[in-house]
C-alpha positions as CSV (number, residue, x, y, z in Angstrom):
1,X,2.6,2.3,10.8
2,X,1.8,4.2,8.1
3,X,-2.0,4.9,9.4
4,X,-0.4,6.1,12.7
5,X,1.9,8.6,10.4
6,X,-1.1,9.7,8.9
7,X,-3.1,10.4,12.0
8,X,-0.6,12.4,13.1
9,X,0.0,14.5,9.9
10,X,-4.4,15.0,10.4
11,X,-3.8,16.3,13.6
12,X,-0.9,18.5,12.9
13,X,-3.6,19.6,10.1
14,X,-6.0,20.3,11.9
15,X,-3.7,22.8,14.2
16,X,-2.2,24.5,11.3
17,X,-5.9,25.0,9.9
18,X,-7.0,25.9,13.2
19,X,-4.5,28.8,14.2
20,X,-4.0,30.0,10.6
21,X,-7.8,30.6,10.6
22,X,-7.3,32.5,13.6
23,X,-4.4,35.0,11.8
24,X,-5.1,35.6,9.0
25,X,-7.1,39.1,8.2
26,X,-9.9,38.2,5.5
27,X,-12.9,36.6,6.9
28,X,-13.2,35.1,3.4
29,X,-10.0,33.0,3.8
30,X,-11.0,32.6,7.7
31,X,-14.2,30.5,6.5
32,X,-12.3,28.5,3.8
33,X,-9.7,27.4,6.3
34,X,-11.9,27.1,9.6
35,X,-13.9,24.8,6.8
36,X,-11.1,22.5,5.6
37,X,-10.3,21.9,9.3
38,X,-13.5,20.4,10.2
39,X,-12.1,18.1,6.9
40,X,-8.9,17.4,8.3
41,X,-11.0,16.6,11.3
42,X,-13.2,14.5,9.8
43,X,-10.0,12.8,8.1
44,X,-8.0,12.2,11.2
45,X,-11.1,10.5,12.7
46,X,-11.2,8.0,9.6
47,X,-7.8,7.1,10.2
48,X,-8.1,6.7,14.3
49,X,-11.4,4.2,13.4
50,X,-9.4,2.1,10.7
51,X,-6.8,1.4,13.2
52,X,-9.3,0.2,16.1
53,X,-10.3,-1.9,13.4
54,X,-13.5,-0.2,12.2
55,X,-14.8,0.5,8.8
56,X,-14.6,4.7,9.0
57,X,-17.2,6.8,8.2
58,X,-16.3,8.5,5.0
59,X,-19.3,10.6,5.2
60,X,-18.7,14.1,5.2
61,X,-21.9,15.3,7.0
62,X,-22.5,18.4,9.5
63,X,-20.0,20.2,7.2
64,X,-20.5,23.4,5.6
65,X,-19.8,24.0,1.5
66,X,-17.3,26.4,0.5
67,X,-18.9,29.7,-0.7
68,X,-17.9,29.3,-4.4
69,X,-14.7,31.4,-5.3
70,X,-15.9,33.7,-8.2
71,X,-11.5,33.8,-9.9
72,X,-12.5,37.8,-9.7
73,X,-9.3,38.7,-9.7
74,X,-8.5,40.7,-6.1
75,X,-5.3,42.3,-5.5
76,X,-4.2,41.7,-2.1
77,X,-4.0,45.0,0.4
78,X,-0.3,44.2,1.0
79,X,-1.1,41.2,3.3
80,X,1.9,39.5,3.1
81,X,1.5,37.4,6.5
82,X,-1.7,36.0,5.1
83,X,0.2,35.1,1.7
84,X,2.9,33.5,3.9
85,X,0.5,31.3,5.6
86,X,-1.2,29.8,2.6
87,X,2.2,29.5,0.9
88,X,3.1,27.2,4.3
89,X,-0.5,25.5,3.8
90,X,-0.1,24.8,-0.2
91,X,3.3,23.1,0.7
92,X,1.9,20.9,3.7
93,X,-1.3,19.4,1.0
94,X,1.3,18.9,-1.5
95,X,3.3,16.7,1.3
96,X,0.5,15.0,2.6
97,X,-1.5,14.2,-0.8
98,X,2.2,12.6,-2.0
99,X,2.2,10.6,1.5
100,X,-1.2,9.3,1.0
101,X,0.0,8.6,-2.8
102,X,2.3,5.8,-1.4
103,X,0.0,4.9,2.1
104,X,-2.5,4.1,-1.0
105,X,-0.7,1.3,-2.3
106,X,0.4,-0.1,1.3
107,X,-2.9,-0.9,1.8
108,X,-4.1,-4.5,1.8
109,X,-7.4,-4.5,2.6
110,X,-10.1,-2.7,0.0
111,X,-12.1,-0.9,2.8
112,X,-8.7,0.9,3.7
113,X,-7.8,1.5,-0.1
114,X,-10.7,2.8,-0.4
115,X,-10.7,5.3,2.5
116,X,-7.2,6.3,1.8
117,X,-8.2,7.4,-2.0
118,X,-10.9,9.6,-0.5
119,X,-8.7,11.3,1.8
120,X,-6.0,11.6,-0.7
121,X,-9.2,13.1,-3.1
122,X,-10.2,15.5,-0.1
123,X,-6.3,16.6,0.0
124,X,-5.8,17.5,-3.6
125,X,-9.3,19.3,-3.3
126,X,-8.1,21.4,-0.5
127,X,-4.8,22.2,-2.6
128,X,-6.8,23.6,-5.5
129,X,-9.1,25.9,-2.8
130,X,-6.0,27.2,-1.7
131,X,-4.3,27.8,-5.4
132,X,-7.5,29.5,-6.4
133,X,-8.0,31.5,-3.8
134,X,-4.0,32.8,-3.9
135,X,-4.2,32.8,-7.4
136,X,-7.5,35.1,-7.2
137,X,-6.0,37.5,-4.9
138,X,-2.5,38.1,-6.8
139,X,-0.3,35.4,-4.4
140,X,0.4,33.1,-6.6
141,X,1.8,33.5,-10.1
142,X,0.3,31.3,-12.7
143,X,3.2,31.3,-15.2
């Protein structure tokens, strides 16, 4: 059951990732979140093999790496919607790293545990390309 939550909380990724991508104004932040949807992608089809039974493919090929975020600090032009989006996109890694947190130690077989820790991984990596873009372009106050 748990799996079949997760799958669903992928696709709703996925969507999110998808039509954020497509509203927000700098083509900077379009890349990093058109990129972390082909990850939530790639996720969600992890999770659809486990449950047919099949040992996923944790392989991350065919995607493209992040240009590195130089933390030059870049005060935003006022872009409030964009700010609004990744706030709702910080909060939604935060609630799915925490639900793969407990799906981790539901799992009984190895292979699973083991695919589960490199979503979870995957999550909490997204999270910090989010914080450090916000936090590099004045959305996010580091206190």
């Amino acid at each position: 059951m748990l799996l079949e939550d997760g799958k669903k909380q992928e696709e709703l990724c996925v969507k999110k990732y998808q039509g954020y991508a497509n509203q927000v104004q700098d083509v900077q932040l379009k890349n990093l979140l058109m990129e972390i949807a082909q990850e939530e992608q790639h996720h969600h089809d992890m999770i659809d093999q486990m449950l047919q039974g099949v040992e996923p493919n944790m392989s991350h090929s065919g995607m493209t790496a992040t240009p590195q975020n130089d933390n030059t600090f870049q005060e935003t032009s006022g872009n409030t919607n964009d700010q609004l989006l990744l706030e709702d996109l910080l909060a939604t890694e935060k609630y799915v790293s925490g639900f793969y947190d407990t799906t981790v130690f539901e799992a009984a077989n190895p292979k699973v545990r083991q695919a589960i820790q490199h979503i979870q991984k995957d999550e909490q990596g997204h999270g910090e390309k989010l914080f450090n873009y916000m936090n590099s372009h004045g959305m996010y106050d580091v206190k």
